[in-house]
mmCIF file of the N, C-alpha and C atoms, coordinates in Angstrom:
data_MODEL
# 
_entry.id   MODEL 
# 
loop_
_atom_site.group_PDB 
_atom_site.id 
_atom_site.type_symbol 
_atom_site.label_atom_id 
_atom_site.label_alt_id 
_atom_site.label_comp_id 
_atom_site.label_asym_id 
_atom_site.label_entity_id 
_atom_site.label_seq_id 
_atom_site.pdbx_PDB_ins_code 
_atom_site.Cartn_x 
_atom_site.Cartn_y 
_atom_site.Cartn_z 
_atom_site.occupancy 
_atom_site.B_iso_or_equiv 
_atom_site.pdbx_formal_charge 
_atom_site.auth_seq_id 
_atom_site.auth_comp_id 
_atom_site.auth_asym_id 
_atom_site.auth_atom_id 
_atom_site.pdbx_PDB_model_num 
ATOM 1   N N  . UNK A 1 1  ? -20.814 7.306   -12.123 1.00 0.00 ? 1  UNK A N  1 
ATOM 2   C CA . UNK A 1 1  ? -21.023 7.781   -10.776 1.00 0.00 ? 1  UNK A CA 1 
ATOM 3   C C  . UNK A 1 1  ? -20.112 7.046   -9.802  1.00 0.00 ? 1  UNK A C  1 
ATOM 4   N N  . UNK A 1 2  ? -20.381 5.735   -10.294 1.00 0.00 ? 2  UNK A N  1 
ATOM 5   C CA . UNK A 1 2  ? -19.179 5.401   -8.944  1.00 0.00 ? 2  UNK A CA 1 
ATOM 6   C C  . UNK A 1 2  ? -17.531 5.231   -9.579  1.00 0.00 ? 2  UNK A C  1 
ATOM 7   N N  . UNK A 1 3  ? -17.494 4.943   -10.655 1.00 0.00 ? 3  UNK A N  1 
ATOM 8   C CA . UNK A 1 3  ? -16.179 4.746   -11.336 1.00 0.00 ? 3  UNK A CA 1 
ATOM 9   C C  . UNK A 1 3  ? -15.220 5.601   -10.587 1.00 0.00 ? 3  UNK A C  1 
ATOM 10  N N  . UNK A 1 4  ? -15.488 7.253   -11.143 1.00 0.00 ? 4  UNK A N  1 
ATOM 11  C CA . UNK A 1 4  ? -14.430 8.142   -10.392 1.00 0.00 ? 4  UNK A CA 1 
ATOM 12  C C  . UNK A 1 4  ? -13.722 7.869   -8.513  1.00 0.00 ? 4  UNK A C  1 
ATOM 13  N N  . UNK A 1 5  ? -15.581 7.243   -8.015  1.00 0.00 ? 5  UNK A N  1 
ATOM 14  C CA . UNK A 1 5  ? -14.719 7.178   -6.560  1.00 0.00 ? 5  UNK A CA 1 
ATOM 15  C C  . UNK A 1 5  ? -13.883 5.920   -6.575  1.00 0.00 ? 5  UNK A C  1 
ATOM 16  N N  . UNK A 1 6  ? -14.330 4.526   -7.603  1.00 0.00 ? 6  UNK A N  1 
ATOM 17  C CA . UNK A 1 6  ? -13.440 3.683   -7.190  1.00 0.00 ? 6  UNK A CA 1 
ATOM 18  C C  . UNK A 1 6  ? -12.173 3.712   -7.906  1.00 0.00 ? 6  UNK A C  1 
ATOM 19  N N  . UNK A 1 7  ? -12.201 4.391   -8.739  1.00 0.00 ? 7  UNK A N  1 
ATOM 20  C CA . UNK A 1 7  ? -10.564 4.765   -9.682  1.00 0.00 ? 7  UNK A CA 1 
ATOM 21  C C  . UNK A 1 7  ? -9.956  5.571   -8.618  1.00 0.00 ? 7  UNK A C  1 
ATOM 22  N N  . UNK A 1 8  ? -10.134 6.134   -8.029  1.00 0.00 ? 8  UNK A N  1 
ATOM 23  C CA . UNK A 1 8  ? -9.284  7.189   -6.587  1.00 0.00 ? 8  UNK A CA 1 
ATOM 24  C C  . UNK A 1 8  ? -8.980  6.383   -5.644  1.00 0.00 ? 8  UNK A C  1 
ATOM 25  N N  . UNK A 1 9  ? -9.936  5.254   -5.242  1.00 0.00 ? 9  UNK A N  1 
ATOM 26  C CA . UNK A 1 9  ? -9.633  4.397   -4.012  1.00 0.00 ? 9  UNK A CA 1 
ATOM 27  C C  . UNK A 1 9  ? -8.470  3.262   -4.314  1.00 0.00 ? 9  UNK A C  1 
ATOM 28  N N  . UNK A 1 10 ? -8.688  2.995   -5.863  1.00 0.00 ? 10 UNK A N  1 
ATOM 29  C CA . UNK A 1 10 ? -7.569  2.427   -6.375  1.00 0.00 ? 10 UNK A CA 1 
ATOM 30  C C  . UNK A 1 10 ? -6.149  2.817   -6.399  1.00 0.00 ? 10 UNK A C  1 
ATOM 31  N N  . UNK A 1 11 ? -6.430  4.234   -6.798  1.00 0.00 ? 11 UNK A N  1 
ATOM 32  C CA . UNK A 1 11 ? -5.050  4.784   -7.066  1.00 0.00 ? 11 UNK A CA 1 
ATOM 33  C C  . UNK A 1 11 ? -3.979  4.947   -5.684  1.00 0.00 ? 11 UNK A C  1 
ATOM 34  N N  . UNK A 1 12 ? -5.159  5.327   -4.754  1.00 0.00 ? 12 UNK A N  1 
ATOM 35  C CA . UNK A 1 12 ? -4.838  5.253   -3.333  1.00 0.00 ? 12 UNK A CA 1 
ATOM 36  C C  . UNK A 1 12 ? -4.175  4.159   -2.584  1.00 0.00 ? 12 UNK A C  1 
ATOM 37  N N  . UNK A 1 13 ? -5.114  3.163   -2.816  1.00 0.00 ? 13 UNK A N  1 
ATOM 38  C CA . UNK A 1 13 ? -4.369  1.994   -2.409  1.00 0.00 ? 13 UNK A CA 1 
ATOM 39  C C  . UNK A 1 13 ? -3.036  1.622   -3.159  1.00 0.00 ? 13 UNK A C  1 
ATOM 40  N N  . UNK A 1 14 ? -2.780  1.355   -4.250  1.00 0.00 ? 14 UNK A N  1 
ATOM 41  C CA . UNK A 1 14 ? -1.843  0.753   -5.026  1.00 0.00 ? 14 UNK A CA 1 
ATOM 42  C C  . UNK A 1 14 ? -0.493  1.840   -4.317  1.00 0.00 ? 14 UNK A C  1 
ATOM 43  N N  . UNK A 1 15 ? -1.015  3.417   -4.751  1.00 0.00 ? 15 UNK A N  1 
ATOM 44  C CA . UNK A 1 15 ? 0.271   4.613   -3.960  1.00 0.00 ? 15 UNK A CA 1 
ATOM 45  C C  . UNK A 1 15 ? 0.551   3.851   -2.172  1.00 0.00 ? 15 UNK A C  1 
ATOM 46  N N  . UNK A 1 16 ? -0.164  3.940   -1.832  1.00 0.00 ? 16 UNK A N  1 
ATOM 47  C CA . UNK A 1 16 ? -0.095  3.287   -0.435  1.00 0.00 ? 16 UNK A CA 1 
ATOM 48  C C  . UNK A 1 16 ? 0.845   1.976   -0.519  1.00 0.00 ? 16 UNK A C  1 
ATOM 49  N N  . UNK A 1 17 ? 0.273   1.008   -1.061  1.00 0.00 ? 17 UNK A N  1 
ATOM 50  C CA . UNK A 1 17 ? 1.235   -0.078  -1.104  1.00 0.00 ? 17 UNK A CA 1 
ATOM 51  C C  . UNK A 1 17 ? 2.478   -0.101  -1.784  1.00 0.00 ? 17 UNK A C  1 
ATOM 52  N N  . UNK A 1 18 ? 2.800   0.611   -3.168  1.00 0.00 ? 18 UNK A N  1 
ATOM 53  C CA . UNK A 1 18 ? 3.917   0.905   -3.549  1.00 0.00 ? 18 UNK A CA 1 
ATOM 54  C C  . UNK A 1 18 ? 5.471   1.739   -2.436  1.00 0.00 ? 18 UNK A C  1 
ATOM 55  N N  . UNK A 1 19 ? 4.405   2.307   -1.683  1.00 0.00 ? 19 UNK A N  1 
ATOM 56  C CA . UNK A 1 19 ? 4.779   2.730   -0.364  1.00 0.00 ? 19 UNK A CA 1 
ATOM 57  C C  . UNK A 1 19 ? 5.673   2.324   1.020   1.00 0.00 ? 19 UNK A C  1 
ATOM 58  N N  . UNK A 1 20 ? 4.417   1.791   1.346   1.00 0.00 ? 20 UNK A N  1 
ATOM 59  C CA . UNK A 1 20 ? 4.493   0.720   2.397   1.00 0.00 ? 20 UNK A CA 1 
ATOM 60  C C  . UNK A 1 20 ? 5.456   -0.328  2.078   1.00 0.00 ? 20 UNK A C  1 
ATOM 61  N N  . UNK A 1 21 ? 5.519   -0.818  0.707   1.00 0.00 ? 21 UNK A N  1 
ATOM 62  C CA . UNK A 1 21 ? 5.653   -2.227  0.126   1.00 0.00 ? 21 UNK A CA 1 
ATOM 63  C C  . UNK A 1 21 ? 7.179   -2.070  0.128   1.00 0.00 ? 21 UNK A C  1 
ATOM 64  N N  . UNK A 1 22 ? 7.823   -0.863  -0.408  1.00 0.00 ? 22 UNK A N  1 
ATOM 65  C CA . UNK A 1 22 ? 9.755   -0.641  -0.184  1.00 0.00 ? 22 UNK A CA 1 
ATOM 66  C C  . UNK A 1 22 ? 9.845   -0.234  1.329   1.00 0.00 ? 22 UNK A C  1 
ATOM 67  N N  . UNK A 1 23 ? 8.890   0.177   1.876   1.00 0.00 ? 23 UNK A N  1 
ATOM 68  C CA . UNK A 1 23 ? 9.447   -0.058  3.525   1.00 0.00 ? 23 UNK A CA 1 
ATOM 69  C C  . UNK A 1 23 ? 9.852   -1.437  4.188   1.00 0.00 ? 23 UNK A C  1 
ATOM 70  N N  . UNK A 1 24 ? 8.728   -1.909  3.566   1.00 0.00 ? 24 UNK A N  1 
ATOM 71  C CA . UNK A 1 24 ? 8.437   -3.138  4.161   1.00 0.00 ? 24 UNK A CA 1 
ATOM 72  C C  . UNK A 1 24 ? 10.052  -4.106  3.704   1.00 0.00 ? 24 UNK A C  1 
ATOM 73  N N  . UNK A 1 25 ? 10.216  -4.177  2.437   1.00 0.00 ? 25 UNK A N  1 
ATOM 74  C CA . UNK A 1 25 ? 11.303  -4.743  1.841   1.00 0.00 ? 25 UNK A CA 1 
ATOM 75  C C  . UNK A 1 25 ? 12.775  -4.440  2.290   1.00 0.00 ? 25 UNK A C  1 
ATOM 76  N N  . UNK A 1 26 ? 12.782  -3.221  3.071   1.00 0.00 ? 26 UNK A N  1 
ATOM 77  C CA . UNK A 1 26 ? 14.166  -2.339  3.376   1.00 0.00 ? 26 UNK A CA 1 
ATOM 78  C C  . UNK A 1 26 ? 14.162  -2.472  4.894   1.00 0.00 ? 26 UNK A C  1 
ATOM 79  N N  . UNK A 1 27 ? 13.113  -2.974  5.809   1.00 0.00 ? 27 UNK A N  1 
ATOM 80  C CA . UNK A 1 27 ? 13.022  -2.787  7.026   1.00 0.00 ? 27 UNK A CA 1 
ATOM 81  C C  . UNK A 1 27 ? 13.954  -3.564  7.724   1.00 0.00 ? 27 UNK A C  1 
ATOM 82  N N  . UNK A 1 28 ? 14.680  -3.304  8.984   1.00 0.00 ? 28 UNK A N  1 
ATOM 83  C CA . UNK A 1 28 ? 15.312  -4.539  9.279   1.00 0.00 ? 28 UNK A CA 1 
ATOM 84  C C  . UNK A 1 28 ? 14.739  -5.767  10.032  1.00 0.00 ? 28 UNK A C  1 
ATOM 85  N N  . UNK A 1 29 ? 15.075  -6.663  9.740   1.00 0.00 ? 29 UNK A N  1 
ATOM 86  C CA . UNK A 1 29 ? 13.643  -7.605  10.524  1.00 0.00 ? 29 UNK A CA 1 
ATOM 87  C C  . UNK A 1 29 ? 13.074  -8.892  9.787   1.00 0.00 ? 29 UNK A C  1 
ATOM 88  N N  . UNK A 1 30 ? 11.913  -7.352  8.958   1.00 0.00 ? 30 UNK A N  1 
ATOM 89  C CA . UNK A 1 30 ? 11.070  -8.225  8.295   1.00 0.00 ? 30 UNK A CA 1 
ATOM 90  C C  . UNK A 1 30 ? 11.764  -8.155  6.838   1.00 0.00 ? 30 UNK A C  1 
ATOM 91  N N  . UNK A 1 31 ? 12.889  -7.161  6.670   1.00 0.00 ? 31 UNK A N  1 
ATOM 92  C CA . UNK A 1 31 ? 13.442  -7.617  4.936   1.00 0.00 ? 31 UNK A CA 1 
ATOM 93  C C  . UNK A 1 31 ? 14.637  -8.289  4.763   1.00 0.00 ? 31 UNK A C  1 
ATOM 94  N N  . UNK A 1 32 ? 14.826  -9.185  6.343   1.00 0.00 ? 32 UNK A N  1 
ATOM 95  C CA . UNK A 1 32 ? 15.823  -9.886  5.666   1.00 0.00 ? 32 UNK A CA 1 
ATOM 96  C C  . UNK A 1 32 ? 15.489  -11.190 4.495   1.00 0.00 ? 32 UNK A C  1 
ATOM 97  N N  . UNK A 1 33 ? 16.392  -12.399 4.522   1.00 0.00 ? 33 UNK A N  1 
ATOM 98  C CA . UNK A 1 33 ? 16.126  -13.501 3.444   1.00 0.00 ? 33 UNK A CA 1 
ATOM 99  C C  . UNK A 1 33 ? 15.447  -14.522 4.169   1.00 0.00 ? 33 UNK A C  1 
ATOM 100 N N  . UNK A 1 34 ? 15.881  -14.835 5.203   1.00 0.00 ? 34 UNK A N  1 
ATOM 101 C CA . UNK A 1 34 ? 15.278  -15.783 5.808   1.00 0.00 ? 34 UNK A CA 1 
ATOM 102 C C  . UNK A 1 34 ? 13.960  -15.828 5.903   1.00 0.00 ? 34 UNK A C  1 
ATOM 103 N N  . UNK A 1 35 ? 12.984  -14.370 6.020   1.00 0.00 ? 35 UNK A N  1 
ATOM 104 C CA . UNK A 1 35 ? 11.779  -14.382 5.800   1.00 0.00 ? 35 UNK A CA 1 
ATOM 105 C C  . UNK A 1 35 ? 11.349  -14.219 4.576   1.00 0.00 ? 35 UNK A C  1 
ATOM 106 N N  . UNK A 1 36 ? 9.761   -15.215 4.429   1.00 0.00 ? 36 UNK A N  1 
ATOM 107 C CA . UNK A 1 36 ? 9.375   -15.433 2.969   1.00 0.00 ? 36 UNK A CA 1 
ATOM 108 C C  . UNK A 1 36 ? 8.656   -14.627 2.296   1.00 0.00 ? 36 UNK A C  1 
ATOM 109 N N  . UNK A 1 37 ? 9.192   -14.166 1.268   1.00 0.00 ? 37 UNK A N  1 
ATOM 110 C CA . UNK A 1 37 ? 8.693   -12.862 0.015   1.00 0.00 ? 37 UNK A CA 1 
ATOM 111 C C  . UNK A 1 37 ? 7.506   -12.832 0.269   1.00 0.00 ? 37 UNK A C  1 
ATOM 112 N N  . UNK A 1 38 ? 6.188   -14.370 0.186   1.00 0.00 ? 38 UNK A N  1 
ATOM 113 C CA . UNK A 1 38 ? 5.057   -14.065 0.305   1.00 0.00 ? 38 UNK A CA 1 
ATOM 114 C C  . UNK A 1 38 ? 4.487   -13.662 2.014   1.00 0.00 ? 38 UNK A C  1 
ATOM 115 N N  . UNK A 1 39 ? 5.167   -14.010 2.694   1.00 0.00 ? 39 UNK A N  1 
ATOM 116 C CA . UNK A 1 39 ? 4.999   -13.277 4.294   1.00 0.00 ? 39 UNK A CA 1 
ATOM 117 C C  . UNK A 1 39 ? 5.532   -11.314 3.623   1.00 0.00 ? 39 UNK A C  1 
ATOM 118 N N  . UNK A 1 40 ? 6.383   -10.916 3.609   1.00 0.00 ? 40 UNK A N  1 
ATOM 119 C CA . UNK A 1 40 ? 6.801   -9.828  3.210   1.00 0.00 ? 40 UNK A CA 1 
ATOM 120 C C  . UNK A 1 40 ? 5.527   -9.022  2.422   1.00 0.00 ? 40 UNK A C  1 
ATOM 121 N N  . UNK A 1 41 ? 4.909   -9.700  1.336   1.00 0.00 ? 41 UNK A N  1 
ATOM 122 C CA . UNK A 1 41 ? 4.071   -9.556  0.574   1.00 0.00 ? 41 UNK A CA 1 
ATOM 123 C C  . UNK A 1 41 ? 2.665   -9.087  1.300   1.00 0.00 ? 41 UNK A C  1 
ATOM 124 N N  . UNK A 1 42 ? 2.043   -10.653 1.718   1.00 0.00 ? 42 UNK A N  1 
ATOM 125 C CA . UNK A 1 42 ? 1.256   -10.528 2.808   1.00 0.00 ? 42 UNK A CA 1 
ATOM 126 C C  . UNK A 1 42 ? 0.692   -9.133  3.873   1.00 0.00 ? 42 UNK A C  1 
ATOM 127 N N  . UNK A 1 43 ? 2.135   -9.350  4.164   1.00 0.00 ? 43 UNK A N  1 
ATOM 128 C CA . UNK A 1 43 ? 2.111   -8.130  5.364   1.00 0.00 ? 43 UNK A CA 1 
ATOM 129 C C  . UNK A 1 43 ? 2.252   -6.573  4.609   1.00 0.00 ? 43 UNK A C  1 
ATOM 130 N N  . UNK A 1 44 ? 2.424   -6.513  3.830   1.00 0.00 ? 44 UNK A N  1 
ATOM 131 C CA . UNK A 1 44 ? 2.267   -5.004  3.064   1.00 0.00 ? 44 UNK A CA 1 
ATOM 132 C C  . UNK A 1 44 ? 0.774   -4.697  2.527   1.00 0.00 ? 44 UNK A C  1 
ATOM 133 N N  . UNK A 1 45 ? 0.122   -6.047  2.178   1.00 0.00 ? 45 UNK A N  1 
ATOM 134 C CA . UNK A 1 45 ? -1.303  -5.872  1.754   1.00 0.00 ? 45 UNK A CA 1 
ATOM 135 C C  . UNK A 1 45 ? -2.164  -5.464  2.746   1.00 0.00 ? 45 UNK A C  1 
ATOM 136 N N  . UNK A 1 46 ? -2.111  -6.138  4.019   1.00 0.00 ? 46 UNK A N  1 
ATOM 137 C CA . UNK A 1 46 ? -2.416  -6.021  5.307   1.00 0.00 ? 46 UNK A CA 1 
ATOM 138 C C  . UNK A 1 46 ? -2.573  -4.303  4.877   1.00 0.00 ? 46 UNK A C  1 
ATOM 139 N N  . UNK A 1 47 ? -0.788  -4.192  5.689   1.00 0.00 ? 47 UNK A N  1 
ATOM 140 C CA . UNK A 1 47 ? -0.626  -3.087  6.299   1.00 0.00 ? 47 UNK A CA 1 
ATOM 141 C C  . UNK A 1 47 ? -1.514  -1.702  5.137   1.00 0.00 ? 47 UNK A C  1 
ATOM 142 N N  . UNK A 1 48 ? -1.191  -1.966  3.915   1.00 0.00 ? 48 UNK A N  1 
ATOM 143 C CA . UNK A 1 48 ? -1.644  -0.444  2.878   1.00 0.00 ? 48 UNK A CA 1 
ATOM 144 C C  . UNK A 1 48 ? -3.597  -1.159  2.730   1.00 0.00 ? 48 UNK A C  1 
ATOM 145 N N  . UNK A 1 49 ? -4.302  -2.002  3.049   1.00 0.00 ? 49 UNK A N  1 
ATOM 146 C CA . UNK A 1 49 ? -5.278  -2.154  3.245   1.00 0.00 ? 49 UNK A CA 1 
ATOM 147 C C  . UNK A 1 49 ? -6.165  -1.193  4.366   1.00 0.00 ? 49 UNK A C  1 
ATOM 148 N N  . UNK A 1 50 ? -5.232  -1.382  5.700   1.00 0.00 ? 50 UNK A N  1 
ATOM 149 C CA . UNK A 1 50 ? -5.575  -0.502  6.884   1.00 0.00 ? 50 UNK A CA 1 
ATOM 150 C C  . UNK A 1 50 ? -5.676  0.615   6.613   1.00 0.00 ? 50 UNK A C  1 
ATOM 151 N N  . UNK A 1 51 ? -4.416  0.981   5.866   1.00 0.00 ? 51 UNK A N  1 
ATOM 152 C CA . UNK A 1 51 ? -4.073  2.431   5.732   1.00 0.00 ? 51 UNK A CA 1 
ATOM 153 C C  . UNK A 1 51 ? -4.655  2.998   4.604   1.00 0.00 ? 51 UNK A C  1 
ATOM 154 N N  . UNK A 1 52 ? -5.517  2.822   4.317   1.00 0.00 ? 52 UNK A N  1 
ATOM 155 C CA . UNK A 1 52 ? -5.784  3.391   2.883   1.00 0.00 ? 52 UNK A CA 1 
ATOM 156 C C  . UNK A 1 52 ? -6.932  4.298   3.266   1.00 0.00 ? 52 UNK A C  1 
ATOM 157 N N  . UNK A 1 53 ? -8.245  3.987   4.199   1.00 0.00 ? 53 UNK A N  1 
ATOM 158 C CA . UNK A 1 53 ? -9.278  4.395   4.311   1.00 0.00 ? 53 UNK A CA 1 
ATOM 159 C C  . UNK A 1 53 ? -8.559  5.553   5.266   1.00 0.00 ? 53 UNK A C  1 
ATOM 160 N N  . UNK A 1 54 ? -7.636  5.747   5.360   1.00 0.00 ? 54 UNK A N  1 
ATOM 161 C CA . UNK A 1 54 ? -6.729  6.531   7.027   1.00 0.00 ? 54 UNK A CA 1 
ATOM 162 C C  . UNK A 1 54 ? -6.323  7.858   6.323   1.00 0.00 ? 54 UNK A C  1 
ATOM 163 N N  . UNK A 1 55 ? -5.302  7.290   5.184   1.00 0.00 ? 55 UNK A N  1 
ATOM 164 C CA . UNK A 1 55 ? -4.624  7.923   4.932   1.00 0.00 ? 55 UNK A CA 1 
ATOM 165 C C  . UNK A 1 55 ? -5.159  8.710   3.375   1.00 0.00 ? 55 UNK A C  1 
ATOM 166 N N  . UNK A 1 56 ? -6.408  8.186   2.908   1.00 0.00 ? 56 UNK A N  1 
ATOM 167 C CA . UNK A 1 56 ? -6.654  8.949   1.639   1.00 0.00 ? 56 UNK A CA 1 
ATOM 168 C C  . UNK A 1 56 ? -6.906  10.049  1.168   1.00 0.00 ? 56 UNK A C  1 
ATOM 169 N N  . UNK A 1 57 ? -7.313  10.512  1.811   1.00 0.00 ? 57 UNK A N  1 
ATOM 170 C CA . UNK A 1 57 ? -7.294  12.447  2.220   1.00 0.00 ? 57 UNK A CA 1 
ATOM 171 C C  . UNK A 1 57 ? -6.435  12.963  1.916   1.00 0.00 ? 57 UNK A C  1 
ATOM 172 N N  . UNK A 1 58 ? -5.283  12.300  2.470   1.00 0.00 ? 58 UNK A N  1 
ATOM 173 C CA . UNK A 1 58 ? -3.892  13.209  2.527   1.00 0.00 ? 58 UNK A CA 1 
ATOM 174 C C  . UNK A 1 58 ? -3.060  12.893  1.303   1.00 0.00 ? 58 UNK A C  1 
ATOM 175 N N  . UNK A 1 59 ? -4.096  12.075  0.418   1.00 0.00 ? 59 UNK A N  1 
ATOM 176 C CA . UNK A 1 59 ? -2.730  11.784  -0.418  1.00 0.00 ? 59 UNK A CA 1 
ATOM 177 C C  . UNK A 1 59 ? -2.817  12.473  -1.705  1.00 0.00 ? 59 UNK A C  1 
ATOM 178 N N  . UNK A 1 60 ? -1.864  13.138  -2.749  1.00 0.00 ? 60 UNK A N  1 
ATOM 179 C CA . UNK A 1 60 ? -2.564  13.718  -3.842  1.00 0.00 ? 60 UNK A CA 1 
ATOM 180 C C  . UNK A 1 60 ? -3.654  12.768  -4.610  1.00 0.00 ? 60 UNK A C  1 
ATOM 181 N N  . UNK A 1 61 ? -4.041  13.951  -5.436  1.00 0.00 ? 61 UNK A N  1 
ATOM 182 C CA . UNK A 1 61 ? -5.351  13.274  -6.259  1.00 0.00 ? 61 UNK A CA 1 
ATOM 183 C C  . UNK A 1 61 ? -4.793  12.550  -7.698  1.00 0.00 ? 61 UNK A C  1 
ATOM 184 N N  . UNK A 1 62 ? -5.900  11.843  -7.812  1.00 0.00 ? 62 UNK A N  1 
ATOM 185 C CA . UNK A 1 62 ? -5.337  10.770  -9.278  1.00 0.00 ? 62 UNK A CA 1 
ATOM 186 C C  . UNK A 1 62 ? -4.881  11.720  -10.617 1.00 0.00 ? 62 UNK A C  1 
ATOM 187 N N  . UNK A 1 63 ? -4.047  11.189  -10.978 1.00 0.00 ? 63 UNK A N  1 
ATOM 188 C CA . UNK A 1 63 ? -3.877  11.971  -12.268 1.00 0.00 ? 63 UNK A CA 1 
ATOM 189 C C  . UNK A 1 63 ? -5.155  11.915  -13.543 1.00 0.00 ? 63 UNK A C  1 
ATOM 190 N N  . UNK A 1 64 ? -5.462  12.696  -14.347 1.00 0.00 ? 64 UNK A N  1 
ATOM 191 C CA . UNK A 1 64 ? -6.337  12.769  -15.098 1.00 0.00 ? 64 UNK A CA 1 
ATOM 192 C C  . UNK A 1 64 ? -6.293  12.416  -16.687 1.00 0.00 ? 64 UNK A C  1 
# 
């Protein structure tokens, strides 16, 4: 009963951060060197954390 919803919220999040996470790395700013991988890191967990409950609707469904 709950497996299916938390295997979706998973899949969601991880798509989200896989996401977020090459923005985050490519951005100008925050992907240069001088800033630290685990700040970079950090801030993508953040950010696909927020976004997950936002954006899960819209995202396709888990594969089966």
């Amino acid at each position: 009963m709950l497996a299916p919803i938390l295997t979706a919220q998973v899949f969601a999040f991880l798509l989200l951060f896989c996401r977020i996470g090459a923005g985050v790395m490519l951005s100008p700013g925050i992907g240069e060197t001088y800033v630290s991988p685990t700040l970079r890191l950090a801030f993508a967990l953040l950010v696909s954390l927020v976004m997950t409950p936002v954006l899960s609707r819209t995202l396709p469904a888990a594969p089966g």
